[in-house]
C-alpha positions, -999 to +999 in steps of 0.1 A: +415+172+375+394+174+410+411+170+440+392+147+469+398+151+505+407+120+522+420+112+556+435+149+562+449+146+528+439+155+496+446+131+462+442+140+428+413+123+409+405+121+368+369+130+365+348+123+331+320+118+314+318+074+306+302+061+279+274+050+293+264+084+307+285+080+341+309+097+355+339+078+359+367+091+384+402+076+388+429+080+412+462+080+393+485+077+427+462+045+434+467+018+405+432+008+401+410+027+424+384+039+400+348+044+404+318+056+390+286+075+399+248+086+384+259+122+390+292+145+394+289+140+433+277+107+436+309+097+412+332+122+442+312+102+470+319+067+457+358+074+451+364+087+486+348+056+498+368+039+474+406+059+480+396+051+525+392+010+518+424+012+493+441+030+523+431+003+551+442-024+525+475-009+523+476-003+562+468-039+570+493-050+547+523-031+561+525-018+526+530+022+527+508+045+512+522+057+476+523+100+476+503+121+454+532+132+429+509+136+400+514+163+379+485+178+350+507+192+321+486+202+286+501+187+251 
């Protein structure tokens, strides 16, 4: 689990290899904001792009901003 910086806060982001060679990132405290990048970085870039437009939807909305709760426990 990486953690992305993002409007003075930090979420917690999935980070993994796709199947077709990209790196795929989610953002479990965000149903649905995933992206996907050439590289480790680009993959970091494109989410926090992705995690600020997810934010202003949710702003313009008048829809409040879920918390990063998410815990990483090993089975």
């Amino acid at each position: 689990m990486t953690v992305v910086k993002q409007a003075n806060s930090k979420r917690k982001v999935l980070l993994y290899p796709g199947e077709d060679g990209y790196f795929v990132v989610e953002v479990p405290s965000l149903p649905g904001c995933i992206s996907q990048g050439k590289t480790r970085d680009e993959a970091l870039a494109n989410i926090e792009e992705a995690i600020t437009l997810y934010i202003e939807v949710l702003h313009d909305r008048g829809e409040s901003i879920p918390d990063d709760q998410v815990e990483v426990v090993l089975v």
